[in-house]
N, CA, C and O of each residue as an XYZ file, in Angstrom:
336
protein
N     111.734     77.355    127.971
C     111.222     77.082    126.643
C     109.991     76.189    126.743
O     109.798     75.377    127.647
N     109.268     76.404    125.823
C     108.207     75.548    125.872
C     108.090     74.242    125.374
O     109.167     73.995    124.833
N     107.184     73.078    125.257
C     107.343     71.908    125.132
C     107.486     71.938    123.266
O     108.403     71.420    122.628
N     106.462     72.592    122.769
C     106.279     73.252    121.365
C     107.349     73.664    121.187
O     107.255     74.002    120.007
N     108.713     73.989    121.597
C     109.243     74.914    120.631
C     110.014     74.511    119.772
O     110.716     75.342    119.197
N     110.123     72.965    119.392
C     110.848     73.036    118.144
C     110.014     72.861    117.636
O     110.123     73.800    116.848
N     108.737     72.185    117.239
C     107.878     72.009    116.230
C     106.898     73.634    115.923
O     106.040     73.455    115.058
N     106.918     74.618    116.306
C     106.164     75.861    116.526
C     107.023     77.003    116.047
O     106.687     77.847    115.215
N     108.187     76.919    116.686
C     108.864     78.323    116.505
C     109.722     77.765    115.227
O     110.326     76.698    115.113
N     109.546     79.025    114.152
C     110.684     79.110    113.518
C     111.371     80.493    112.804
O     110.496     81.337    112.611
N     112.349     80.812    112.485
C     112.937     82.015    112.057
C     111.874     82.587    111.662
O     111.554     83.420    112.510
N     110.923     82.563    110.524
C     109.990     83.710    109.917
C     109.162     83.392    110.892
O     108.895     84.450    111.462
N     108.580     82.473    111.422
C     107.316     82.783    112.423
C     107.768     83.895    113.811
O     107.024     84.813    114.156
N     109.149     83.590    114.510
C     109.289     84.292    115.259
C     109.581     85.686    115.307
O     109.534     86.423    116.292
N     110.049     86.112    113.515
C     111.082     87.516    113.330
C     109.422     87.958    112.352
O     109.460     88.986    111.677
N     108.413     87.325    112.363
C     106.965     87.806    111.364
C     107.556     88.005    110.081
O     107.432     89.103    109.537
N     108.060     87.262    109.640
C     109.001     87.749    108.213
C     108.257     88.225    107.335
O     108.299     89.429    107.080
N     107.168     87.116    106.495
C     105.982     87.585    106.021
C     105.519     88.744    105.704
O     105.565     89.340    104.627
N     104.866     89.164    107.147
C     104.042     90.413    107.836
C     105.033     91.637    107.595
O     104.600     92.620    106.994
N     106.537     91.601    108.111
C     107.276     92.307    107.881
C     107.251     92.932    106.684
O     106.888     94.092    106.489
N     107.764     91.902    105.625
C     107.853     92.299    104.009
C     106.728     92.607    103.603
O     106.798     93.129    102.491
N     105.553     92.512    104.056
C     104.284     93.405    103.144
C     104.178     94.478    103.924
O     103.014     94.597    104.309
N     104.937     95.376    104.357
C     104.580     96.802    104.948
C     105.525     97.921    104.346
O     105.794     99.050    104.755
N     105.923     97.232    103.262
C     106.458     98.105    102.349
C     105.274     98.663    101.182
O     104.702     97.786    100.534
N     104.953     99.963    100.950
C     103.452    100.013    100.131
C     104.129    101.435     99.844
O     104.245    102.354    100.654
N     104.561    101.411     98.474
C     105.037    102.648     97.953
C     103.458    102.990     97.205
O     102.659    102.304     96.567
N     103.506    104.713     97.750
C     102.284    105.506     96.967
C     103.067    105.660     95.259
O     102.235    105.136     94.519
N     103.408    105.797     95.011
C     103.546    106.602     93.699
C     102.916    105.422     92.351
O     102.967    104.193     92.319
N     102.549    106.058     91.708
C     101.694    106.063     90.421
C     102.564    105.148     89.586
O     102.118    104.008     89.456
N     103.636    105.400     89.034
C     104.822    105.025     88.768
C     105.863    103.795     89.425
O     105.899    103.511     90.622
N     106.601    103.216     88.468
C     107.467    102.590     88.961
C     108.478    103.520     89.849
O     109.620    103.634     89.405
N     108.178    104.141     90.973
C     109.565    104.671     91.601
C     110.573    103.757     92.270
O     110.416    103.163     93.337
N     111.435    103.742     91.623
C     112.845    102.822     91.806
C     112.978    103.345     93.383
O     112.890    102.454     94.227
N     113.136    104.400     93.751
C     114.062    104.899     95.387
C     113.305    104.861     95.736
O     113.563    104.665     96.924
N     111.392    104.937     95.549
C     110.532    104.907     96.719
C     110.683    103.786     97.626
O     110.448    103.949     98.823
N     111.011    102.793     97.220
C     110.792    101.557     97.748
C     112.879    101.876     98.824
O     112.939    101.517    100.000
N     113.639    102.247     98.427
C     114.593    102.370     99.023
C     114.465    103.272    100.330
O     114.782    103.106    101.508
N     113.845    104.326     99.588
C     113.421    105.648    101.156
C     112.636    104.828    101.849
O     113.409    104.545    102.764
N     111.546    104.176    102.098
C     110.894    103.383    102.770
C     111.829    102.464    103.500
O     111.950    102.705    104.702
N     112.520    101.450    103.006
C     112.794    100.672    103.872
C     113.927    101.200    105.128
O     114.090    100.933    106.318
N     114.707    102.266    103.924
C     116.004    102.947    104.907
C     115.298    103.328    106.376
O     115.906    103.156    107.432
N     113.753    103.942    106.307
C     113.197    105.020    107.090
C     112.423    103.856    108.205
O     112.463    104.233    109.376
N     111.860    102.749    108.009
C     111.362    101.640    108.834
C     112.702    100.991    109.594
O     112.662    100.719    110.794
N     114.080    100.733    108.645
C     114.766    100.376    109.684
C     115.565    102.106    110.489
O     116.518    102.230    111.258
N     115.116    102.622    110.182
C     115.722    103.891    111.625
C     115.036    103.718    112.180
O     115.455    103.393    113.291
N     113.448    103.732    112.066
C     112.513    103.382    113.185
C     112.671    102.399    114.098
O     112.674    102.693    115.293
N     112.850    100.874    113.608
C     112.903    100.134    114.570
C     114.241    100.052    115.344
O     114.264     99.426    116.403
N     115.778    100.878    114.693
C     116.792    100.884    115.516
C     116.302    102.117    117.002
O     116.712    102.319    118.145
N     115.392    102.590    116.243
C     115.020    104.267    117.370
C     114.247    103.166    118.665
O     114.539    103.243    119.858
N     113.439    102.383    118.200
C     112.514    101.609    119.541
C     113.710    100.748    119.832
O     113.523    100.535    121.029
N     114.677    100.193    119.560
C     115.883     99.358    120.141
C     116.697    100.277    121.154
O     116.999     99.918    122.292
N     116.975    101.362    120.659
C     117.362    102.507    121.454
C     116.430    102.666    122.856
O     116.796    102.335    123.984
N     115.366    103.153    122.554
C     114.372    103.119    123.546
C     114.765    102.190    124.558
O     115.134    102.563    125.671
N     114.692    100.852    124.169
C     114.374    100.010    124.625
C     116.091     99.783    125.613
O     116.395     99.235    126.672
N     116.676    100.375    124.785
C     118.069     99.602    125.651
C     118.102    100.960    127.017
O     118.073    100.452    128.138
N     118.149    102.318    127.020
C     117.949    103.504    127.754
C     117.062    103.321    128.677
O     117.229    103.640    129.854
N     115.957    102.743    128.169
C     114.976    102.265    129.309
C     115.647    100.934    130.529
O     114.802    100.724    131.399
N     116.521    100.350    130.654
C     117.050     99.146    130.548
C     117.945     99.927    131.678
O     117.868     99.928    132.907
N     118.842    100.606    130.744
C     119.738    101.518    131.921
C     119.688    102.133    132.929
O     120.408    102.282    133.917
N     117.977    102.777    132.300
C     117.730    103.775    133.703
C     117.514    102.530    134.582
O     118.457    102.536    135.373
N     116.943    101.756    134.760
C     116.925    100.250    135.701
C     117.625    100.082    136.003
O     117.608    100.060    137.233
N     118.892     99.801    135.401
C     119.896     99.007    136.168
C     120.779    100.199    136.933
O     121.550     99.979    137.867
N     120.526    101.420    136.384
C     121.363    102.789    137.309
C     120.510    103.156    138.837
O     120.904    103.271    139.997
N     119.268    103.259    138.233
C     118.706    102.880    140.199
C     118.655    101.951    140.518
O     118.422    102.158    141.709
N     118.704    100.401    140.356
C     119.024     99.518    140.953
C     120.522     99.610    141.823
O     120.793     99.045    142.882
N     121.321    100.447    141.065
C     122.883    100.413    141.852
C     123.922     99.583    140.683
O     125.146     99.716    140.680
N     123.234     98.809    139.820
C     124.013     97.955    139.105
C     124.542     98.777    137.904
O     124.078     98.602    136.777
N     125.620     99.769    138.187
C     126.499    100.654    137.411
C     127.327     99.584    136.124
O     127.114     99.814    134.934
N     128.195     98.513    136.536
C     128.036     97.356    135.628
C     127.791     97.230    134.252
O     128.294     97.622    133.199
N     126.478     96.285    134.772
C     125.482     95.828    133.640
C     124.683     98.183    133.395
O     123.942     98.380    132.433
N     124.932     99.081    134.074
C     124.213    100.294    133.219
C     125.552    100.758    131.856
O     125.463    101.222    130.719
N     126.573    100.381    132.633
C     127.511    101.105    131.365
C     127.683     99.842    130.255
O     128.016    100.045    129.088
N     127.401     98.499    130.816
C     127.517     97.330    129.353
C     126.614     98.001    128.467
O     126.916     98.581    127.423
N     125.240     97.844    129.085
C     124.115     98.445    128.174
C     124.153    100.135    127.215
O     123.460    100.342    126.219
N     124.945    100.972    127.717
C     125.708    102.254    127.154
C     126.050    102.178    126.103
O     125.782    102.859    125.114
N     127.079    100.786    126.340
C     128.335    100.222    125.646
C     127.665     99.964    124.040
O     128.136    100.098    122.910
N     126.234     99.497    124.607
C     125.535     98.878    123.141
C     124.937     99.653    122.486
O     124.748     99.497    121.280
N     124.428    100.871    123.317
C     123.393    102.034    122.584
C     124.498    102.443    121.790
O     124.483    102.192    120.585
N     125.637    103.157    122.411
C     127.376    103.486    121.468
C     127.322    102.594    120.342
O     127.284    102.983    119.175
N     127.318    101.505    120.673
C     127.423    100.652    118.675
C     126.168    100.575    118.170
O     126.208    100.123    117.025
N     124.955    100.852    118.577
C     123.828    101.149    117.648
C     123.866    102.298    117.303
O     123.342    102.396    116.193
N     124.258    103.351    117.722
C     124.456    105.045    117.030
C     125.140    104.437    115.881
O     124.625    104.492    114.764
N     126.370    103.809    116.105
C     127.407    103.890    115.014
C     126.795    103.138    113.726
O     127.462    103.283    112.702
N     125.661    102.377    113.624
C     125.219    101.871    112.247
C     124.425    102.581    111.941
O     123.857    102.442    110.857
């Protein structure tokens, strides 16, 4: 950790909370009530899809490394991210 990190890091600075919540930008003309629902449903599949990525990528590592282990823990987790 760095010498900064309690005075520097905090929940919205580190998770971009901010930045996050303005990337919701419904097109429609209109108040559309579900636009704003289809949007967010469809940004969080996206970022569970790069978590996915990210954990598969992880596995293939630790399966040629030899570390069978830590490849089926990491399995273990992609299995409960399908399930939400």
């Amino acid at each position: 950790m760095s010498e900064n990190y309690d005075s520097a890091l905090t929940y919205n600075s580190y998770l971009a909370v901010d930045e996050l919540l303005k990337l919701q930008k419904p097109l429609s003309a209109g108040p559309e009530h579900d636009e704003m629902l289809f949007i967010i449903i469809h940004q969080t599949y996206e970022l569970w899809f790069k978590q996915l990525i990210h954990e598969f990528k992880q596995a293939q590592r630790a399966l040629e490394s030899g570390d069978t282990h830590y490849c089926l823990s990491i399995l273990g987790r992609i299995r409960t991210i399908l399930k939400v």
